[in-house]
N, C-alpha and C positions, 0 to 999 in steps of 0.2 A: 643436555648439559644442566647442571644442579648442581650451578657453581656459584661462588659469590669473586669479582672484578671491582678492587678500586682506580676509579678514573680521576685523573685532576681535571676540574671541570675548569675551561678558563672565563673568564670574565665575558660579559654580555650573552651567554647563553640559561636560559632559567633549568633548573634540573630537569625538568619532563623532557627538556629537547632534548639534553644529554641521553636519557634513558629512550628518547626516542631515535637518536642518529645509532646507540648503539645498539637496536632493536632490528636495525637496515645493515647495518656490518654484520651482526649475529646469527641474523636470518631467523630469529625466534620471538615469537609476541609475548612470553610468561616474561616479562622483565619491571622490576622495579627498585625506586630508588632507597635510600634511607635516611633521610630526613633533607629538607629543603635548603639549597643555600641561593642567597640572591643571586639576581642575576649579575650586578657591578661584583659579588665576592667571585674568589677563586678559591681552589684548592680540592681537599682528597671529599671522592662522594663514590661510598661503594652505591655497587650495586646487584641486587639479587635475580639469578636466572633460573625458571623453572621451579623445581619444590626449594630452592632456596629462598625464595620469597615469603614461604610461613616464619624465617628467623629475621625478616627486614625490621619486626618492631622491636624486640630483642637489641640489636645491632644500634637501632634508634633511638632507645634507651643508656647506651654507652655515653659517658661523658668524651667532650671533645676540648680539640684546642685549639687557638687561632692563633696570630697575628694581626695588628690591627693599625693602625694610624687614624689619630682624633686630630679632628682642624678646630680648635676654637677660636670662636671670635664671632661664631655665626649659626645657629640653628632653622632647620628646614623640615616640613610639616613631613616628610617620611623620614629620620634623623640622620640618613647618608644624602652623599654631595647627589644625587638623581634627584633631591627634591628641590620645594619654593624653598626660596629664603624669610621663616618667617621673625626673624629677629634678628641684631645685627648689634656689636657691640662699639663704645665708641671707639675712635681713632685711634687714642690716647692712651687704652687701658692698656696696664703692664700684666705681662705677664709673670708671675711668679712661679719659680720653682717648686718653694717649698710647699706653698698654698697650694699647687697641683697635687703636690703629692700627698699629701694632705685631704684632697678631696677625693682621691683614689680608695685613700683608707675606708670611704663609706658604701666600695662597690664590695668590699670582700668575705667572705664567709658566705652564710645562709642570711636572703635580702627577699625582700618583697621588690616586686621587679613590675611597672605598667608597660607590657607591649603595644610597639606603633599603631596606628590606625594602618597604616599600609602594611599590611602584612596578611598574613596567611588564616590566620587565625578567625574561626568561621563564631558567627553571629546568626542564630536561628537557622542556621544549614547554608548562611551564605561569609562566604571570603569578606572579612573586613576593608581589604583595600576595594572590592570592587562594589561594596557598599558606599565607602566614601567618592570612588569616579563617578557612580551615580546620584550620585546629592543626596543618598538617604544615611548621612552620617550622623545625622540624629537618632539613627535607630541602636548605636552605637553605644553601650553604656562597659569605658573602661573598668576590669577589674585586676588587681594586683595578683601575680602570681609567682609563689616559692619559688625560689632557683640557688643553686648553691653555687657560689666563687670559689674554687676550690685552691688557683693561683692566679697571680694577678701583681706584672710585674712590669714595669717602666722600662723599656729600653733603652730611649733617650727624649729629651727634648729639647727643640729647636725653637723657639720662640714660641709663635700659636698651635706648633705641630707634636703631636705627644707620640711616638708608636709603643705600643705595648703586648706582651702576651698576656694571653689568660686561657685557663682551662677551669671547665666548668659544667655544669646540670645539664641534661636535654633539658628544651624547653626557655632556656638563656636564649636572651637577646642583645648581642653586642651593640647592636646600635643602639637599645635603649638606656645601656651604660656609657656611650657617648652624651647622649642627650642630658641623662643626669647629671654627670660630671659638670658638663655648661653650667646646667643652672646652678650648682651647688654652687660654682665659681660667679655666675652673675655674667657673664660672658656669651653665652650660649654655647654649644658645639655638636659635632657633626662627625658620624663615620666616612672617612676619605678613601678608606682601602681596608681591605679583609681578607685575609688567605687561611683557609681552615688548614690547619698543618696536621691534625688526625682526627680520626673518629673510633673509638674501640682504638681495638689493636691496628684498626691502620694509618699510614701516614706516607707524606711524600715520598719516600722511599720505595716504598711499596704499592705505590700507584702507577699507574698508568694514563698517556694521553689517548684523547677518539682516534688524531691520526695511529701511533704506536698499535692499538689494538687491530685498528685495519690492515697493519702491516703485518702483526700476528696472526690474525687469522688469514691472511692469504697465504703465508709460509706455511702453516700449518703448526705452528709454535705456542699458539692461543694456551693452550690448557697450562703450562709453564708459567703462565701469570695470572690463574684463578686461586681460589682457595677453597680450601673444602667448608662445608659447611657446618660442622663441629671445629673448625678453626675459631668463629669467633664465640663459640662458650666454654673457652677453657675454664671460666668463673666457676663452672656448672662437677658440681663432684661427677665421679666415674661410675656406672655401675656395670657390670655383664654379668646379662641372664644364662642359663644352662639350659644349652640345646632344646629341651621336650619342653620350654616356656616361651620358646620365639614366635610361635605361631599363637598361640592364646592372647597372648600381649600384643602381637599387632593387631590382633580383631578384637581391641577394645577392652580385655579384659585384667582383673586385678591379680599382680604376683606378686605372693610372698617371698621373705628376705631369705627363705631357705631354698630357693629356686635363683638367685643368687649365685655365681662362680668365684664372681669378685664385688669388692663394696668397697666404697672410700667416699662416704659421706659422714656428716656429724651429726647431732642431735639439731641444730640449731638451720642445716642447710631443706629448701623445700622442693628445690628441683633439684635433677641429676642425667646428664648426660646417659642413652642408653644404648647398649653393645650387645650382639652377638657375633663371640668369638672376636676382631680386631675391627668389626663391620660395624659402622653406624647406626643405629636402628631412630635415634628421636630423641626428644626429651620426656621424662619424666614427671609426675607428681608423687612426692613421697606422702602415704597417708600412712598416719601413725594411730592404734587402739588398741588399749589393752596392754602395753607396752611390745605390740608386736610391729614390724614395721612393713611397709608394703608398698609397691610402686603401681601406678596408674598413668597409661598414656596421654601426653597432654600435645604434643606434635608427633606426629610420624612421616621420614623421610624415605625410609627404604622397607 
């Protein structure tokens, strides 16, 4: 199977388990995830079976979207309610609307973003959170990194409680837009709940639960809730080569656009989905000299 399955992962399970419970239903070891969600979040977390695992960083590269709920009034040294409380605000402080909303304005667009110390993010080849469980968090030297806020919208707020959407960059940190938002306000605050609602093209709808899969795959129904794997680069222009260039091209070699049946790329696109006949063959590298143009395999599936 060289399939790609989105699973709604639910809360307290870390991805690897997920990619591992569904390794024991699938009965097949090639499986991995596409990008990390904590373990207190929920929500959609494809994942890749077989040679669909050369498209997991691809996929991982998709922007996504969450839901979210900010508690302020209180910040915790991982910025979700799973950590210490390292600051605390007083009794008294009011909460303002407008000032929230207000302090929202300076998560959005393209932002310079400090990810937690608890988190995923390797330091010399080692995970930063398991750097700081072991006391060497001094080896730790925070660096801000790009992310783009692409939306970023208030859905209501209840006193100290905010929930909001946002979609945004791989490589965003929801909780470290909680965290900032605190201080911006002087309050502190904290992510209380997170449900990743898509990633790429997929989303709740289109996922599935570990139980639901087990029950698919014991019907024998499975395949009815994967997706093929040129499903998730439709981004990717179309090409198909003609017949006497399928075999060249999948043993590595360069074909020109007159070996080509069909084309629908532009001048300005650098990859391109590639076909023989209605059949999937990989992705592409378009190299351009001379004004002539030419593809190079850069993934091969089939």
């Amino acid at each position: 199977m060289d399939k790609i399955i989105s699973i709604l992962k639910p809360t307290g399970m870390t991805s690897n388990d997920v990619v591992g419970k569904a390794r024991k239903i699938l009965k097949i070891k090639k499986i991995g995830h596409t990008g990390t969600l904590d373990p207190d979040a929920a929500g959609v977390l494809p994942i890749c079976i077989g040679r669909a695992t050369k498209v997991s960083e691809l996929i991982l590269n998709k922007e996504k979207a969450y839901i979210c709920e900010l508690t302020l009034g209180a910040s915790t040294d991982t910025y979700d309610s799973s950590g210490e409380i390292v600051f605390r605000a007083k009794e008294d402080f009011e909460y303002n609307e407008e000032v929230i909303k207000k302090a929202f304005d300076s998560q959005r667009g393209d932002i310079e973003q400090y990810p937690p110390k608890y988190s995923a993010l390797k330091v010399n080849g080692k995970r930063m959170c398991d750097l700081v469980r072991s006391g060497r968090e001094n080896e730790i030297v925070l660096k801000p990194r790009k992310v783009t806020i692409k939306k970023l919208d208030i859905l209501d707020i209840n006193k100290n409680k905010v929930r909001f959407y946002v979609k945004c960059s791989k490589g965003t940190y929801i909780r470290s837009i909680c965290n900032d938002i605190g201080e911006i306000l002087g309050c502190g605050g904290h992510m209380s709940f997170l449900l990743r609602v898509s990633s790429g093209k997929f989303n709740l709808e289109n996922s599935i639960t570990l139980d639901e899969l087990e029950k698919y795959v014991e019907d024998g129904t499975v395949e009815d809730y994967t997706f093929d794997i040129d499903y998730t680069l439709d981004s990717y222009p179309k090409i198909v080569l003609k017949d006497n260039a399928v075999k060249y091209y999948s043993n590595g070699g360069i074909i020109e656009s007159y070996r080509f049946s069909e084309k629908h790329y532009t001048e300005k696109d650098e990859y391109v989905r590639v076909y023989s006949c209605s059949k999937f063959i990989g992705v592409g590298k378009l190299l351009r000299e001379n004004g002539k143009v030419s593809v190079k395999s850069d993934k091969i599936f089939s």
